[in-house]
N, C-alpha and C positions, 0 to 999 in steps of 0.2 A: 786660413781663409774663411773657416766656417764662424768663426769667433770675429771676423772684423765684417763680414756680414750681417752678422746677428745683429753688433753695436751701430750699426749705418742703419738700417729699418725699424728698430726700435726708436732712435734719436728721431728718424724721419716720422713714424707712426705719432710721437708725442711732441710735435712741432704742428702738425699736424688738427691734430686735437688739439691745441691749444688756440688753434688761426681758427678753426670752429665756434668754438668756443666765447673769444674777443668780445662778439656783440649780444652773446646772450647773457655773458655773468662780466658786462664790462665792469665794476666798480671791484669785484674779487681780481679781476684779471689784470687791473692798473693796478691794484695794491702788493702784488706779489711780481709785477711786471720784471722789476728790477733786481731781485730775486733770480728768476727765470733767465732773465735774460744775461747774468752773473756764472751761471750753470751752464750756461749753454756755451758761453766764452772761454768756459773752461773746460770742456769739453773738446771745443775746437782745438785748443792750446795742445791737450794731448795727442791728436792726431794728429796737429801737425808736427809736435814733437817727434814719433812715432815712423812717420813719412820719411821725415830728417834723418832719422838714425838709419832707415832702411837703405834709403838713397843713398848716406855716407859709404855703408856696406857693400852697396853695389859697384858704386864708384872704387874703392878701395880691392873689390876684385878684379875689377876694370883695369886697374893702374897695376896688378899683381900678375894678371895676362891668364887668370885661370881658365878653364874651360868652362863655355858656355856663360861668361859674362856678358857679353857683345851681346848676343842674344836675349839676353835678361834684360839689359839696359832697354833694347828696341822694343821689348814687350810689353815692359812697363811707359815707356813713352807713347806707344800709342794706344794704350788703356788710359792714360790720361786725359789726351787730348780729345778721345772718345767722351769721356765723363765733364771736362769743362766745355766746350764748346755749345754743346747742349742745355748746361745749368746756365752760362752768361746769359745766349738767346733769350730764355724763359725769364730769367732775372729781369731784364731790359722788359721785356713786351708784360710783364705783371706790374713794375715800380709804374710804369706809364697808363695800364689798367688803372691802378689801385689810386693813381694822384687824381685822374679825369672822372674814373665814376662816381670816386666818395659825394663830389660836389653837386652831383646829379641825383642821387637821394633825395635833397631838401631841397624841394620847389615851393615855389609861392604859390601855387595854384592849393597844394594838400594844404599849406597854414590855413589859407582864406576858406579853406572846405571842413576846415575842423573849427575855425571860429566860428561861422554862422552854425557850425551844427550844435553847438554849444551856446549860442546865441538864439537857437529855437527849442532846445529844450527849456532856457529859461523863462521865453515868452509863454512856454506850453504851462508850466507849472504855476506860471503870475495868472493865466487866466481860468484856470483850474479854479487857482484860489480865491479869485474873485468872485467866480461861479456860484463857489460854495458860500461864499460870507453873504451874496446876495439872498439867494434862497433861504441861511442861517436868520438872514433878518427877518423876512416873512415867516418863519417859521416861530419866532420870538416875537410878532403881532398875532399871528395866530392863534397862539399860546396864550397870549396875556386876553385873548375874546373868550379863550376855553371856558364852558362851563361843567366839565367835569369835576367830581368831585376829589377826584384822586389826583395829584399830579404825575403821577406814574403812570396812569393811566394814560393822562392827556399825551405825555412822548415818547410813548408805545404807540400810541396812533401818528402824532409826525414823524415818529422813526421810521416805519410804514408809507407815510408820503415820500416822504424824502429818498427814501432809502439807501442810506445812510447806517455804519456798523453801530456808533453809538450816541445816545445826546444823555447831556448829564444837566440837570440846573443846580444855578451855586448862586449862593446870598451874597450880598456885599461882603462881606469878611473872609471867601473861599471858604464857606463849610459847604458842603455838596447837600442839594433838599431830597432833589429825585435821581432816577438814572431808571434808562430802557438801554437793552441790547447786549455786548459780554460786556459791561461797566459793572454788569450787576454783579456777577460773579467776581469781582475785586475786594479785598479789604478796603484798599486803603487807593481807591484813585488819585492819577497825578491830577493835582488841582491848578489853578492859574494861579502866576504870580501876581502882586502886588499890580503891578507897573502893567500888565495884561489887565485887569481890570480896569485901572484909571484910562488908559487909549479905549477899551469900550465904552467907557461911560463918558468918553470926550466923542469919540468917533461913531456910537451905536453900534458900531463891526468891526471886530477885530480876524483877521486870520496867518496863520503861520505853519510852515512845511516841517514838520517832526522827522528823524530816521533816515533823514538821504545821506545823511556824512556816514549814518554806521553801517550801510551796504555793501556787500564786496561782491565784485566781480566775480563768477566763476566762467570759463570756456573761452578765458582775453578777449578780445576786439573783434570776434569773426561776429557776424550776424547770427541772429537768432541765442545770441549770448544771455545766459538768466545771472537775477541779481538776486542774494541771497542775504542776511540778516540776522543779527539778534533780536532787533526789534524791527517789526512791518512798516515802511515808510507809507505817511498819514499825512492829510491836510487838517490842520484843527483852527476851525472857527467858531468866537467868542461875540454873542449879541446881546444886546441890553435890552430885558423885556420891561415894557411900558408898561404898566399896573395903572387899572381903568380905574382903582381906588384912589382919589386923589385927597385920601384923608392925612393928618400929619404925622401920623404913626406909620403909614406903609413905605417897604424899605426898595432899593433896587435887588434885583434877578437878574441874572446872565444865565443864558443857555449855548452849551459849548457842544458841537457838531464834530464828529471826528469822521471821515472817509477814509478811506486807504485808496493809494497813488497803485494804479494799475504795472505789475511789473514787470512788462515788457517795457512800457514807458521808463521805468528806473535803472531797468538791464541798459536800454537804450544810450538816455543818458550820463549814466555811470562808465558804459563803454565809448563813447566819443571823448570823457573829461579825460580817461587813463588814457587815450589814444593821443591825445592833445599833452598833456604830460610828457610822456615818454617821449614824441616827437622834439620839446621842445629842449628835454635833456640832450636829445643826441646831437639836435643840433648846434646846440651851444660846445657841445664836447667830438666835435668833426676833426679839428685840429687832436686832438691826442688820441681819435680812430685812426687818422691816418698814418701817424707815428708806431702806433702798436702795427698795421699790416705791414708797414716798410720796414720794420726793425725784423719784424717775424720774418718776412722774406730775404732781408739778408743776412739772418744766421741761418740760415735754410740752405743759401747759397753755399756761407763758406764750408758750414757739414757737406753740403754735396759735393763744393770739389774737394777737401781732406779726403771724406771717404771715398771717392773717384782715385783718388792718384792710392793710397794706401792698399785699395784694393788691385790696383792697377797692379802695384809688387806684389801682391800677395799670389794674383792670378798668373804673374809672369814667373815666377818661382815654381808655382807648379808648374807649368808648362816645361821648368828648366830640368825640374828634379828628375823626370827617367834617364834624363842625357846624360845629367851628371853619376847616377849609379851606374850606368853603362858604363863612363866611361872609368870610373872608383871600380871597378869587376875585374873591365879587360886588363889595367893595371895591377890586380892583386892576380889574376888569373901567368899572368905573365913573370912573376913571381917566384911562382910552385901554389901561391897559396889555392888550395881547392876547398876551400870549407864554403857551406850552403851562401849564395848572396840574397840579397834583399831585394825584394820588388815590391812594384808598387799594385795595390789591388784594383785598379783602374780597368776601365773595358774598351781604353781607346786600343790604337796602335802602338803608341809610345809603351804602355804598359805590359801590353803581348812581347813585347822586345825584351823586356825588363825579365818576364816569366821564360821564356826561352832560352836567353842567356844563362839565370839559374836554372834550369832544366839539366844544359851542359855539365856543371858538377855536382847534383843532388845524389847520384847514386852513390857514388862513396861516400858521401856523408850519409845515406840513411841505409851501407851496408854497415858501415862505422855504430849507429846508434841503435840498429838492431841487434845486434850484438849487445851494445851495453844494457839496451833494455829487455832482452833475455834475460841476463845476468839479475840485473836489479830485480826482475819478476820473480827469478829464484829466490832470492833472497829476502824479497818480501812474503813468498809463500814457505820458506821456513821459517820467518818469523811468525808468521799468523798460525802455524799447527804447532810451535813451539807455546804462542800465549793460548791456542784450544788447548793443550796438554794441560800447559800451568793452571788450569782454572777450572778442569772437569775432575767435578767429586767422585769419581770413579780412578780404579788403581791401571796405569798402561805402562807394561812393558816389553820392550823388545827384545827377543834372547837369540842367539844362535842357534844350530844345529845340534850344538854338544851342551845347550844350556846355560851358556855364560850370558851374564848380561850388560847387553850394549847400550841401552839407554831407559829411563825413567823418568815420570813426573812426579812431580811435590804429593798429588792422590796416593799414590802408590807408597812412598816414603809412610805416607800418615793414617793409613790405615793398616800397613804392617807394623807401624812402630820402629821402625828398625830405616836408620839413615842410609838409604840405597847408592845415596852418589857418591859413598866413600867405598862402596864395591864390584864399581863398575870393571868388569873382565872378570870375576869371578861369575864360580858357576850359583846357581839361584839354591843347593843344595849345600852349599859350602858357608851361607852368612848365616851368624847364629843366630839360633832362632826359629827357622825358616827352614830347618834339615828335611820334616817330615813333606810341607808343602813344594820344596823343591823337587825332592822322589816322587810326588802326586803328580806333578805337573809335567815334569818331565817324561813319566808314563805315560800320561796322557798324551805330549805331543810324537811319543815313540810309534804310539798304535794309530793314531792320527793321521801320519807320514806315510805309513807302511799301507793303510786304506785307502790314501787320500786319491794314488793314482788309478788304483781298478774301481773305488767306488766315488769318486769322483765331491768326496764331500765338502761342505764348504767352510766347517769349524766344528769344534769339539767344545760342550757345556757339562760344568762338571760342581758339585760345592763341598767344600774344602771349611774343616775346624780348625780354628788358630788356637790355641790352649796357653792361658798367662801363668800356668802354673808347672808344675811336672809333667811329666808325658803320660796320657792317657787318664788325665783329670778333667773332670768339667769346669772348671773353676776358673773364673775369666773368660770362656769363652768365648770367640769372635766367629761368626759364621761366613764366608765368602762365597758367591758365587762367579765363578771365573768361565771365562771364555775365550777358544783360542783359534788361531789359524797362521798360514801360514801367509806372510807378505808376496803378494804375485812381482817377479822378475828379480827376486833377489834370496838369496840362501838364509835369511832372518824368519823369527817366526814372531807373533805379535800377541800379546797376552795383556785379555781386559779383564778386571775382576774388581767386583763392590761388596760391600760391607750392609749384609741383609739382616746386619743382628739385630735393629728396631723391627724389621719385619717378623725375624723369628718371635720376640719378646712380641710383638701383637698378638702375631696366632696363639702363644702360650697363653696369655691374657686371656682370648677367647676360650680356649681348652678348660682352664681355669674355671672362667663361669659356666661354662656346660657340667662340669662336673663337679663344682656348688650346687648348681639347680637339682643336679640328680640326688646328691648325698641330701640337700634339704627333705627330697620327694622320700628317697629310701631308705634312710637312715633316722631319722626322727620320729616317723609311726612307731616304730618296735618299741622305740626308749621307753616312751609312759606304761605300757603292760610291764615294762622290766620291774620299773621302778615299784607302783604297784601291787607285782606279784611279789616282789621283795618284803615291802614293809606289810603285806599280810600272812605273810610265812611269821612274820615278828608276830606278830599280835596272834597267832592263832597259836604258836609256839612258847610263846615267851613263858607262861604260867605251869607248863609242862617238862619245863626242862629245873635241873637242877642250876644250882647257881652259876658255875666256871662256862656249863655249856649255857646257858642263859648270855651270860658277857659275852662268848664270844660269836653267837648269835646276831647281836647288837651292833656289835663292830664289825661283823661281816655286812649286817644288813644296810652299815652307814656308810663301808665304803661301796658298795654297789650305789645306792643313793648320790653321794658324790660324785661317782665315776659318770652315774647317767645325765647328773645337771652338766659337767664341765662338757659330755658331750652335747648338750643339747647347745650349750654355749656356741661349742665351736661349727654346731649345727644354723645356728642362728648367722653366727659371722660371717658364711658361705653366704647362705641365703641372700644377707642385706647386701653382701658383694656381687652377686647373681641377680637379683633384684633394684640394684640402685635406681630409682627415677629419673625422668630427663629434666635437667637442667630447665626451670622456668626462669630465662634472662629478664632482670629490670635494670633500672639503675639502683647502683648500691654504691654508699660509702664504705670503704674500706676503712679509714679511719673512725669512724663510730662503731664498725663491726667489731673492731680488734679492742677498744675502749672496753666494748660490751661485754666481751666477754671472758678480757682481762679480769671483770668484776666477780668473776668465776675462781682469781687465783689467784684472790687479794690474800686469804685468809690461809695459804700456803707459806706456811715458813720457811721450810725443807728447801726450797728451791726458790732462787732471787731470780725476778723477773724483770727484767729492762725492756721498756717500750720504747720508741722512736720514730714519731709518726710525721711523714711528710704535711704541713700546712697548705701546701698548693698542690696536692693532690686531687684531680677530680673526679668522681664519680665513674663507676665503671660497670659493665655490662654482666649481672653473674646473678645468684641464685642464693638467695642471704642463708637459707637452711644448708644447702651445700657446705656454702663457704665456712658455714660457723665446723659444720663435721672436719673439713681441713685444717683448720686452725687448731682444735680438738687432739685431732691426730698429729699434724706434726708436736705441740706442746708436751704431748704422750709421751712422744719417739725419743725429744728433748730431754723427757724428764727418767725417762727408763737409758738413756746413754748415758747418764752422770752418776748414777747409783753403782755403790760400790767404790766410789773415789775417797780414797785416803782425806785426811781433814789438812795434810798441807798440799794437796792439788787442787787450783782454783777450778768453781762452777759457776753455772749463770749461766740466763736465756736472755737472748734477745730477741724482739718481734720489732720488724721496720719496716715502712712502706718508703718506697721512695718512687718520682715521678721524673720522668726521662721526658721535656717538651719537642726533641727532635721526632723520637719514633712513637709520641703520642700515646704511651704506655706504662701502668704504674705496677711499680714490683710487690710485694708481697713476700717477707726473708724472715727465716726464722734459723738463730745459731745457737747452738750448745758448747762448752768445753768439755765435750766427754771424749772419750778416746777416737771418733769417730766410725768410717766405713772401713773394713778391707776389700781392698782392691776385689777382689772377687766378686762381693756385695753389690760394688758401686755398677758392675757392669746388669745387674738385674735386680737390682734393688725395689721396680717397680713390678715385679713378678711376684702373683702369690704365693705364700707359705715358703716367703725369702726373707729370714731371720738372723740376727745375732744372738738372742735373748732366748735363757732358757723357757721362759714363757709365751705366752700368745701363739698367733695363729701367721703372725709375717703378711697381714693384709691391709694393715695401714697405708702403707703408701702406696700397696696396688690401691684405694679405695682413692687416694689423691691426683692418683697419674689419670685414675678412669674419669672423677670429677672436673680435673683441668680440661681431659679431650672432650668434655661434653661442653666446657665453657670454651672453648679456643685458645687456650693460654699456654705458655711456653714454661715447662717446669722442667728445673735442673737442682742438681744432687752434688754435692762436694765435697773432698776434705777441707778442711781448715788448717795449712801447712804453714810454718813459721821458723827460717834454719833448721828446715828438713825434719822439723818435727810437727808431729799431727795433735793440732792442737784442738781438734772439734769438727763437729760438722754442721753442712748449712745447704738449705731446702729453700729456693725460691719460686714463685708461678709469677710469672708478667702479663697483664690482662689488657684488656683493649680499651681504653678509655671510652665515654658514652660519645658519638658524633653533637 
C-alpha cells in the first residue's frame, strides 16, 4: 500500500509540475511534449496492468469461496467508486474550464492597447530626433559665425548650449577635425558613413537612433522596468556647416550631435515591444495551449482512476488481512499446532484481536525458547572463556583436589614447554619435567586449603625456577610467578602463572650497571699506583740485583703491568656499559651505514663478508654513533664464533637489511656459520658477563640489547638449524621506519 501510494503522488506531483510549467517554458514543453506524454501512457499501462492481475486474484478467490473474499471484493469496489466519481466530476468541469477561458486570454482591446503603445513610443523617438537635428543645424550656423580661434574651443562652448554628451566635426572625407565631451577620450571614434554624409549635404540634417536593438530588458513587462545595454541608446545628428569662406579652396564640415535617449523612455519602450511579441506568439499558438492542458488533464485523469481502483485493493487487503490470520490461527490452533502466530502491529481493533489471539499460545513457545536460549547462552559463554583462555599470554590451569589436571590453555603448554593436553588426568607432579614445580605447587595449594577456612584467604603467590638443564643448575633458567585459588562452588582449584624471565633479565641488566658504575669508581683508582709502584721498584732495583734476580724482577714487573692494563680494560668495558648515552634519534640510512662500515672490513681476509642490502628500504629513526657500535659488535660476535673451525667447515658473515611494507619496519640481520648458541646462552645471552669465549668480558650484546631499548626496536637472537643441525647464528633488531 505504502509502495503504490508513493507511485500515485509522485506521478501526481510531476503531472503537476509540468501543467505549471506549459506556459512558462512553452517551446521546451511542446518539444518533449510527446515524450512526456509516451511515459505517462506507460505508466498508466502498468497500473492498469497491475489493477488486472489484482482483480483477477480477487475474483479467483471469490470463485474458490475462501474466507474473507466477499469482503475484499465490497471493499475494494467501493474504494473505487469513491476514487472515480470524483476524478470524472473534476475532469468534466476543467475540460470545459480550460476550452472557454483559453479564448478569453486574447482580447482586442490588449492588441489595440499594445499597438498604440508601440505606436507612441515611435512618435516619441521621431520627435526627439527631429528635436535634436533642429537645434544640430543652429548649432552648425552658429559654428560656421564662430570666431574662435580653436575649433575645440568653439564646441566646448555649443556642447555647453546645447547640452549635449558629445559634438565631433568631420571634413568631407570622415576624418574627424575637432571633438568636445567623452569623444575626446576615444582613439579612434565611430565616424559617419559615406552615404550619412551625401543625405547631409543633400538634406543639411541628418539624424539617426543608435543602441535601441542592443537593450535588454531586465524586471519583464511590470512598470518601472530598467533597460540595460552594451552600448547607451543615443540619438545622433549629422549637419552641414556653411563656411562664410566662399573661396574655391574651402571644403564642406559636418558637425555630428550625439544625446543619449533617457532610460526609462527605452525600459518603456523595450517593455511594451517584448509585451507585444510575446502576446502575439501566444496567440497565434492558443490552439496547441489548449491541446497541451486537455492532454495534461486527461492523463491526469486516467493515473487518478488506475491509482483509485489499485489502491482501492491495496486498502481493502489490508482491511482483510487481520481476519484472514485470525481465521489461519484458529485453524492451526484446532490442530494441536501451538507455536507463536503472527499479528499485525496495527493499533486499530482488528489488530488488538490479532495480539490476543497470539497472546493465547506465546507462553509455551517462549517457556520453549527460554530454555533453548539458556542453553545457547551457555554455550556461548564457554566458548568466549575458552577463546579468553586460548589467547592469554599467561599459563591457566585447573587441577583437582589431589593435583591432577583437568584442563589447560595453549599459554600454559608454551611456557612450560611441555605438551599439557596429552596429560590431562595425570597429576601436575607426574609430567616430565615438571616433578619439582608440581611438589611446589601442590604445597602450596595444601597449606592454602588448610588456611583458607579459619583465615579466610583469597589466593596463594608464590615463584617458582624452571631449570633446562639438570636439577639444581642455573642454566636455562625460566622464572614463573604463579598464583592460586580455589574455584568457588566446585571441588577444582585454579592455577595462573607467567613467565617473568624478561623481567628478571631487566632487573639483572640493571644490577649489572650498578655494579659497573661502582667497579669503574672503585676499582680503577688503585690500578695506576699498582702499576707505578711496580715499574719503580724496576728502575730503582734493576742495577742492584744480580743478573737471574734482575730477569726475574722484569717479568714479575711485566706481568703486574699486563695484569693492571687487561684490568683496567675490563674496567673501562663496565664503565662504557654503565655509562652508555641516550640514544639522539634522526633519520638514518641503514644502508649507507652498513656500506660504511663494511669499508672497515674490506681489508679482512680471514673472514668472507656478504652484504645484502634492501634497495627500497627507507630511512629509520636511530642514532648513527650507536648503530655503527652495534654493527661493530655483532661483526665481533660473528667473527670470534667461527675461529677455531676446521678448513673443511664452511664460514662466512652475512649483514642484510630487509624492509617489511605491511608493518612499516626495516630489519637489520647479521649471520655466521659458527657453531652457534647453547641453549642455556640463548635464554640470557643479553645479560652481562654472559659468554662462550675464553675471552672478553660477555658485554657485547648486553651493550646491543641496551642500544636497541633506547632506540625502540625489537632484537632477537637464534640458532641457525638445518636437519637438526646447528649450523650458525643470527642477531636481528627491527626499527621503525621514519613517519
Amino acid at each position: 500500500m505504502g509502495l503504490g501510494v508513493g507511485v500515485v503522488v509522485a506521478l501526481g506531483l510531476v503531472l503537476i509540475f509540468l501543467l505549471t510549467q506549459a506556459t512558462g517554458n512553452r517551446e521546451l514543453y511542446e518539444r518533449n511534449y510527446a515524450v512526456l506524454f509516451g511515459l505517462n501512457i506507460g505508466v498508466a499501462v502498468l497500473l492498469l496492468s497491475a489493477t488486472g492481475w489484482i482483480v483477477s486474484r480477487l475474483w479467483l478467490r471469490f470463485r474458490q469461496r475462501k474466507f474473507g473474499s466477499r469482503l475484499l471484493l465490497k471493499l475494494a469496489a467501493i474504494f473505487a467508486l469513491v476514487g472515480l466519481l470524483p476524478g470524472l466530476t473534476i475532469y468534466v468541469v476543467s475540460y470545459q474550464f480550460v476550452s472557454r477561458s483559453i479564448e478569453s486570454w486574447f482580447d482586442v482591446k490588449v492588441e489595440g492597447a499594445l499597438a498604440a503603445g508601440l505606436n507612441l513610443g515611435r512618435v516619441t523617438l521621431d520627435t526627439m530626433a527631429a528635436d535634436l537635428g533642429s537645434r544640430s543645424q543652429q548649432a552648425a550656423t552658429q559654428f560656421a559665425l564662430s570666431t574662435e580661434p580653436s575649433p575645440s574651443l568653439a564646441l566646448e562652448r555649443l556642447r555647453e548650449q546645447l547640452g549635449v554628451k558629445d559634438l565631433l566635426l568631420w571634413n568631407a572625407n570622415g576624418q574627424l577635425i575637432a571633438s568636445a565631451g567623452q569623444s575626446r577620450f576615444i582613439l579612434q571614434p565611430d565616424r559617419p558613413s559615406a552615404q550619412q554624409l551625401r543625405l547631409a549635404r543633400s538634406k543639411r540634417v541628418t539624424t539617426q537612433i543608435e543602441g535601441l536593438e542592443d537593450a535588454v530588458l531586465v524586471g519583464g513587462t511590470s512598470p518601472g522596468a530598467t533597460a540595460t545595454s552594451s552600448r547607451k541608446a543615443r540619438i545622433k545628428a549629422l549637419a552641414l556647416v556653411s563656411d562664410s569662406n566662399f573661396g574655391l579652396a574651402s571644403a564642406d564640415r559636418f558637425l555630428q550631435v550625439a544625446e543619449d535617449l533617457p532610460p526609462d523612455l527605452v525600459a518603456n519602450a523595450m517593455a511594451v515591444q517584448e509585451a507585444n511579441r510575446e502576446y502575439q506568439e501566444r496567440a497565434l499558438a492558443r490552439g496547441g495551449l489548449r491541446r497541451m492542458y486537455i492532454g495534461t488533464l486527461t492523463l491526469s485523469l486516467f493515473l487518478a482512476v488506475f491509482g483509485a481502483v489499485l489502491l482501492a485493493v491495496l486498502l481493502g487487503t489490508q482491511l482483510a488481512r487481520p481476519l484472514l490470520l485470525l481465521a489461519d490461527g484458529v485453524r492451526q490452533v484446532t490442530q494441536g499446532d501451538l507455536r507463536p502466530k503472527a499479528v499485525l502491529e496495527t493499533r486499530d481493533e482488528l489488530g488488538g484481536l490479532t495480539r490476543s489471539f497470539a497472546d493465547m499460545t506465546q507462553q509455551l513457545a517462549d517457556a520453549r525458547s527460554a530454555v533453548q536460549q539458556s542453553m545457547n547462552q551457555v554455550d556461548a559463554a564457554r566458548a568466549n572463556l575458552q577463546a579468553i583462555l586460548d589467547n592469554l599470554t599467561a599459563g591457566v590451569l585447573v587441577l583437582d583436589t589431589a593435583g591432577r589436571i583437568r584442563s589447560s590453555n595453549p599459554g600454559a603448554a608454551r611456557i612450560l614447554q611441555v605438551p599439557l593436553a596429552q596429560h590431562l588426568g595425570k597429576s601436575l607432579e607426574d609430567v616430565p619435567g615438571l616433578e619439582v614445580f608440581g611438589r611446589g605447587v601442590q604445597a602450596q595449594f595444601q597449606v592454602y586449603l588448610a588456611e583458607n577456612s579459619a583465615h579466610n584467604l583469597e589466593h596463594w603467590q608464590q615463584t617458582f625456577e624452571l631449570h633446562g638443564g639438570s636439577a639444581g643448575s642455573d642454566d636455562g633458567a625460566v622464572t614463573l610467578i604463579a598464583r592460586g585459588a580455589k574455584m568457588p562452588g566446585t571441588e577444582e582449584c585454579l592455577l595462573v602463572f607467567d613467565d617473568v624471565s624478561a623481567m628478571v633479565s631487566a632487573q639483572r641488566a640493571q644490577a649489572w650497571g650498578e655494579v659497573a658504575r661502582r667497579l669503574a669508581h672503585e676499582i680503577k683508582n688503585p690500578l695506576t699506583p699498582i702499576q707505578l709502584s711496580a715499574e719503580r721498584l724496576e728502575m730503582k732495583l734493576a742495577n742492584k740485583l744480580p743478573p737471574p734476580e734482575q730477569a726475574m724482577l722484569a717479568k714479575s714487573v711485566k706481568t703486574i703491568v699486563d695484569q693492571v692494563d687487561a684490568m683496567k680494560r675490563l674496567v673501562n668495558d663496565f664503565r662504557d656499559y654503565a655509562r652508555l648515552p641516550t640514544a639522539d634519534l634522526k633519520p638514518v640510512d641503514l644502508n649507507a651505514l652498513v656500506t660504511e662500515v663494511m669499508q672497515l672490513y674490506a681489508d679482512d681476509a680471514a673472514q668472507s663478508i656478504q652484504v645484502e642490502l634492501d634497495p627500497l628500504a627507507p630511512r629509520v629513526q636511530g642514532d648513527a654513533q650507536q648503530l655503527r657500535q652495534v654493527l661493530h659488535n655483532l661483526l665481533q660476535n660473528a667473527q670470534d664464533a667461527q675461529e677455531g673451525l676446521t678448513d673443511s667447515q664452511p664460514t662466512g658473515i652475512t649483514v642484510k637489511t630487509e624492509f617489511s611494507p605491511s608493518s612499516r619496519r626495516v630489519r637489520l640481520i647479521v649471520r655466521d656459520k659458527g657453531t652457534g648458541f647453547p641453549d642455556n646462552i640463548l635464554k640470557r645471552a643479553f645479560e652481562p658477563y654472559v659468554t662462550t669465549k675464553a675471552k672478553g668480558t660477555g658485554l657485547g650484546l648486553a651493550v646491543v640489547k641496551k642500544i636497541a631499548d633506547e632506540h625502540g626496536a625489537r632484537i632477537d637472537i637464534s640458532n641457525r638449524v638445518a636437519a637438526g643441525v646447528v649450523q650458525g647464528a643470527q642477531v636481528s633488531l627491527s626499527f621503525a621506519v621514519v613517519a
